[in-house]
C-alpha positions as CSV (number, residue, x, y, z in Angstrom):
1,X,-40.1,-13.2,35.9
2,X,-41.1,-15.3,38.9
3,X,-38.9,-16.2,41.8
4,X,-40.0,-19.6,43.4
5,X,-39.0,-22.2,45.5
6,X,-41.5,-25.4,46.5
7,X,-43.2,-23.6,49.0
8,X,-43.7,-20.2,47.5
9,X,-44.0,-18.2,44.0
10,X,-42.5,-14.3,44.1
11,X,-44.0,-12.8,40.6
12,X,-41.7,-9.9,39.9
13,X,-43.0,-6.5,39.5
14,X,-40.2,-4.4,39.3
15,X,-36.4,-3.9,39.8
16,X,-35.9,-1.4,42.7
17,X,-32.1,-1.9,42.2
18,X,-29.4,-3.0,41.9
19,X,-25.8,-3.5,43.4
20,X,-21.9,-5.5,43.2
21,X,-23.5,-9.0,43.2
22,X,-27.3,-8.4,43.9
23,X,-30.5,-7.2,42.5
24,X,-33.7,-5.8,44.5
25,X,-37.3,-6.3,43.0
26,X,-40.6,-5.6,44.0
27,X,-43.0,-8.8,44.2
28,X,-46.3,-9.9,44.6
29,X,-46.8,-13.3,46.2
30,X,-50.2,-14.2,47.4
31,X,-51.9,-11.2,48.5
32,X,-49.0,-9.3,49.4
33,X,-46.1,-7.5,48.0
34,X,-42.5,-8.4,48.9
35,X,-38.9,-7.2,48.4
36,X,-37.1,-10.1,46.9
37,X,-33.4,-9.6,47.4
38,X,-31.1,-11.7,44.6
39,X,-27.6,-12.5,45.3
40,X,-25.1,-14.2,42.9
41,X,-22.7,-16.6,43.4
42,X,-20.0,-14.4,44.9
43,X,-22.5,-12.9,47.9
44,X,-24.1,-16.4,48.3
45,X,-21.5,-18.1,50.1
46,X,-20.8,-15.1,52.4
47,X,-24.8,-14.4,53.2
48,X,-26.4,-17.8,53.1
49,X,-25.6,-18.4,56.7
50,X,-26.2,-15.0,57.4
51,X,-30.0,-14.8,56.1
52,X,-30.5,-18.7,57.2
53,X,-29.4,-18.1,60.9
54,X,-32.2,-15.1,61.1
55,X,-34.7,-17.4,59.0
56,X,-34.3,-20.2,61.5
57,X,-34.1,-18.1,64.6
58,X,-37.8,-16.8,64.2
59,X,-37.6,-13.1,65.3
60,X,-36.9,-11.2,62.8
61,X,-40.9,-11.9,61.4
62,X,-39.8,-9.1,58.5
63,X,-38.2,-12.1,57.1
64,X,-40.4,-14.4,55.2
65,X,-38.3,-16.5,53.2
66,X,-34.7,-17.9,52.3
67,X,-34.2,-20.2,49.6
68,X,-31.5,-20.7,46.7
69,X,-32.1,-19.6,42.9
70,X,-30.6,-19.7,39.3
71,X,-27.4,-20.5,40.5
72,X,-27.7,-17.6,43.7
73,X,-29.7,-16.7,46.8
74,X,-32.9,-15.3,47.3
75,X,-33.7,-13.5,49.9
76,X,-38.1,-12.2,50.8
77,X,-38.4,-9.4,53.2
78,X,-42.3,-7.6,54.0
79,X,-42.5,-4.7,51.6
80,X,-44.2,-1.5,54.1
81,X,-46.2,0.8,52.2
82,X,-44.6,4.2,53.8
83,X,-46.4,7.2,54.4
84,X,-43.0,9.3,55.5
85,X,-39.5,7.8,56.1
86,X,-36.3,9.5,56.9
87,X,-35.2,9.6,53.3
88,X,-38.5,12.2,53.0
89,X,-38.1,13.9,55.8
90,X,-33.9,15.0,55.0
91,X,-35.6,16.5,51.8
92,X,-38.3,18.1,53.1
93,X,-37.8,21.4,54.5
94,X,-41.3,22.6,56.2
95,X,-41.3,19.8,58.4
96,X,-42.1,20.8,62.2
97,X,-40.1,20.1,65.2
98,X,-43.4,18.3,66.4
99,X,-43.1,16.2,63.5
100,X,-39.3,15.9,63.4
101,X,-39.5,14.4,66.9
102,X,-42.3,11.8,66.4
103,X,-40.5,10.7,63.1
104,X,-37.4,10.1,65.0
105,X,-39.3,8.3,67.6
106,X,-40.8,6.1,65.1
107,X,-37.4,5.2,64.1
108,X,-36.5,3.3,66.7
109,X,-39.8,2.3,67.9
110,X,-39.7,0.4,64.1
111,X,-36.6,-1.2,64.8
112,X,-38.1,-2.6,68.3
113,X,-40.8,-4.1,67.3
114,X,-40.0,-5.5,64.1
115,X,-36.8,-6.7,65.6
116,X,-34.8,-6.0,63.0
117,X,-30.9,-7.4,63.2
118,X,-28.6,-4.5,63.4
119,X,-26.6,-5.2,60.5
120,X,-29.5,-4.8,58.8
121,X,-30.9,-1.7,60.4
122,X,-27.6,-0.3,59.7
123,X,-28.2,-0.2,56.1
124,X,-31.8,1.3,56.6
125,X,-30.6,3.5,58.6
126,X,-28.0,4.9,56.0
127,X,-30.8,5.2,53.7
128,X,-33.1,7.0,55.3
129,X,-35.4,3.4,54.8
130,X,-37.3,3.6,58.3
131,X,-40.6,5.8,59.3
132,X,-43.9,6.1,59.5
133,X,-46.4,3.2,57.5
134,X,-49.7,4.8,55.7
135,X,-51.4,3.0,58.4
136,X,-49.9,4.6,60.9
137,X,-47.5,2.2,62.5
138,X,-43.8,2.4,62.5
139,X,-42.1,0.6,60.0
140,X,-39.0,-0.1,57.5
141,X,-38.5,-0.4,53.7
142,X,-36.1,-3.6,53.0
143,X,-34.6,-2.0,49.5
144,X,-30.8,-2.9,51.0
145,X,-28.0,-1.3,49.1
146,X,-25.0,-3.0,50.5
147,X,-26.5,-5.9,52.0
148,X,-23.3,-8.0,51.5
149,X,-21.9,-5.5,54.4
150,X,-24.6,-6.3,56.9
151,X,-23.0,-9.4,58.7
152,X,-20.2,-7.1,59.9
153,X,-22.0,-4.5,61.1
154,X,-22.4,-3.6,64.8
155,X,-24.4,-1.7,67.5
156,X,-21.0,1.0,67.1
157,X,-21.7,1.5,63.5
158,X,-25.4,1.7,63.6
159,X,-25.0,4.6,66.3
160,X,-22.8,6.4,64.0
161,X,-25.4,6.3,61.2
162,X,-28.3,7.2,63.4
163,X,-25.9,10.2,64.6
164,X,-25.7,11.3,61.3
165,X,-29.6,10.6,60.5
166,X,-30.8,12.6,63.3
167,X,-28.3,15.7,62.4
168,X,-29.8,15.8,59.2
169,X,-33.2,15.5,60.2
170,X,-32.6,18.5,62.4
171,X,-30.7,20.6,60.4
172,X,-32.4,23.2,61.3
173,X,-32.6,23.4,64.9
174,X,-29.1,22.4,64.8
175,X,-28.3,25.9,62.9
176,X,-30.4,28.0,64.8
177,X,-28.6,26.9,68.1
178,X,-31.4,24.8,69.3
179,X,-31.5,20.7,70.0
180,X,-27.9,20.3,70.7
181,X,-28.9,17.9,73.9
182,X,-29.3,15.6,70.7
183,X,-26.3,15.4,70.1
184,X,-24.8,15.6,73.1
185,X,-26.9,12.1,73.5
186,X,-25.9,10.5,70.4
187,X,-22.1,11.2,71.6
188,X,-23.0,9.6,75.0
189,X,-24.6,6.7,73.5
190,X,-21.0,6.4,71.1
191,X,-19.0,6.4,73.7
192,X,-21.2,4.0,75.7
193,X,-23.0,1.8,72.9
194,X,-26.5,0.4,73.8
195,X,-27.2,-3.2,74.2
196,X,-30.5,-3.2,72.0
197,X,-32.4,-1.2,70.5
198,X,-35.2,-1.2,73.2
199,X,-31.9,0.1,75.1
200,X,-31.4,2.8,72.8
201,X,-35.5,3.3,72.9
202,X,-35.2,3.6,76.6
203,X,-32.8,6.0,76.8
204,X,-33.9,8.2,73.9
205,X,-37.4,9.0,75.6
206,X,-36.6,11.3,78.4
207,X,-34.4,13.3,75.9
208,X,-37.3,13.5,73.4
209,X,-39.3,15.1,75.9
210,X,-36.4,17.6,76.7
211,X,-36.4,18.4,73.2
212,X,-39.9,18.7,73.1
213,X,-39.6,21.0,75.8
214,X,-37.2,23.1,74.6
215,X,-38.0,23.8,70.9
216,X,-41.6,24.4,72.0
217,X,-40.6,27.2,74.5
218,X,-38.1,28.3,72.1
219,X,-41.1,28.8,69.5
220,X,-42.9,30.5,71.7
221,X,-40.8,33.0,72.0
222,X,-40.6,33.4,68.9
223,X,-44.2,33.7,68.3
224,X,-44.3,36.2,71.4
225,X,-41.7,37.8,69.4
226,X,-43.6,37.9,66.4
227,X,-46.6,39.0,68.2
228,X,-44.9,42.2,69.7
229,X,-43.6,43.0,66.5
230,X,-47.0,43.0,65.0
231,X,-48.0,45.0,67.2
232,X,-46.0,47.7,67.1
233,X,-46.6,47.8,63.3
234,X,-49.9,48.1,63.7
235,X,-49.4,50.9,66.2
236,X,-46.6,52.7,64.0
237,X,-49.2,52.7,61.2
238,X,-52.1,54.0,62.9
239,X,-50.2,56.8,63.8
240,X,-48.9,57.4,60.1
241,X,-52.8,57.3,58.9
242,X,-53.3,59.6,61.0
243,X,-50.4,61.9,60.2
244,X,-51.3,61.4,56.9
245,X,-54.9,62.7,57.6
246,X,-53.7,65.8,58.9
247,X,-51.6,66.5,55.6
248,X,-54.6,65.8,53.4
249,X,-57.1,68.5,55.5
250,X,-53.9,71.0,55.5
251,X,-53.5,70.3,51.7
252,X,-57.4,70.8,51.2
253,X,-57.0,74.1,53.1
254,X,-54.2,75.4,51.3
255,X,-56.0,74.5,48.0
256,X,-59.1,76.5,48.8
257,X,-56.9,79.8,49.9
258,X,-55.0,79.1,46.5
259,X,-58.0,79.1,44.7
260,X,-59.4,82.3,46.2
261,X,-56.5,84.3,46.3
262,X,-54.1,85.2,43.8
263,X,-50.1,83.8,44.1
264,X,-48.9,87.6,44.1
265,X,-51.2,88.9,47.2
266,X,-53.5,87.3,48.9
267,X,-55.5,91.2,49.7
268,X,-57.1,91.1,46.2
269,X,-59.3,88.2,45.0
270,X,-58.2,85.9,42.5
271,X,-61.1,86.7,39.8
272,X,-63.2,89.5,39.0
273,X,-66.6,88.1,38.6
274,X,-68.7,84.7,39.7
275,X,-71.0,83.7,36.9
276,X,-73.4,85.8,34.9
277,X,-75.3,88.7,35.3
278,X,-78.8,89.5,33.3
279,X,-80.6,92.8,33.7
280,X,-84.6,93.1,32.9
281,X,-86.2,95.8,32.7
């Protein structure tokens, strides 16, 4: 199938998805691939102006084309190749703290640069759709899932859902007792919703490094913990070797006595004669 308008030709690859009035497919056009978002009739009339505002505002570059299809909309957002998004991350459980707080970093550093509208990051944010490219820069994966929500959606809802991403994402600290300046921040930021996100950027980074502070003191500890304990059960079996040394020799010993003296008295050898004896005349 091929998705085209006068300009542009969309050869489809794949479906990714699909939804209540839309379908998502992966495209080649040119020497790139896309994400080519269909909407049918009852989606057009409520995102046309939506997608053509962004289209003829210029900043949202992730957008590459707007044009109307078979009766509905299309809609051609950059397709990132990622290396790890949020989606991975939620499922992966041996992820470092290190790792955890770059990743969230990238997040929003993603959402900066490509300037991506907030309705829009809302939905990528509920997916788990934003993180790290495999060429290293920060970046998003357009496969919307309820795109026909994203005009409505504010700064207030998008907080909410990055609330909820960054719990997830650490789960783990948040269970051991650790990182809960995160979300006393993500609280804050509720109550008192950012303007942008190079707001929300701007406010995260001086907690990120309190984090980074914290659960790397807090895993020190535990390696000094660690490092005590090994100690001591190195220590706890040196001295078993060598108690066990001393119950070998004292087994030897009492061998050697059982061996040479009888069980009833140990006054009268336990045998009578060594060997044999030859006579010559």
């Amino acid at each position: 199938m091929v998705l085209e308008n006068i300009s542009n030709q969309y050869d489809v690859l794949c479906l990714l998805g699909k939804g209540k009035g839309f379908q998502s497919y992966l495209c080649r056009g040119g020497d790139r691939k896309w994400i080519a978002l269909w909407f049918d009739a009852s989606l057009t009339q409520q995102l046309f102006p939506y997608f053509l505002s962004l289209k003829e505002e210029q900043t949202f570059e992730d957008l590459q084309d707007v044009f109307s299809w078979k009766e509905g909309l299309v809609v051609v957002l950059a397709c990132a190749s990622m290396d790890r998004s949020l989606k991975d991350a939620w499922n992966e459980e041996e992820l470092s703290w290190q790792e955890k707080l770059r990743l969230a970093e990238d997040v929003l550093t993603a959402l900066c640069i490509r300037e991506v509208p907030v309705g829009i990051a809302a939905d990528l944010m509920a997916e788990g759709n934003i993180g790290g490219c495999i060429d290293g820069t920060p970046g998003c994966f357009y496969d919307l899932k309820e795109p026909g929500k994203c005009p409505d959606l504010g700064m207030e809802d998008f907080i909410l859902l990055w609330q909820k991403g960054m719990e997830k994402l650490f789960a783990q600290q948040l269970q051991e007792g650790q990182a809960r300046e995160l979300v006393e921040f993500c609280d804050s930021q509720r109550r008192h919703p950012p303007g942008s996100f190079l707001e929300l950027y701007q406010r995260f980074l001086p907690v990120r490094k309190s984090l980074e502070d914290e659960l790397g003191r807090k895993g020190r500890e535990a390696d000094s913990r660690s490092v005590r304990f090994w100690k001591k059960i190195k220590k706890t079996v040196s001295v078993l070797k060598k108690v066990l040394m001393v119950l070998v020799l004292l087994g030897a010993i009492w061998f050697l006595i059982s061996a040479v003296f009888p069980d009833d008295s140990l006054s009268v050898p336990a045998f009578h004669s060594i060997g044999t004896v030859i006579l010559q005349s």
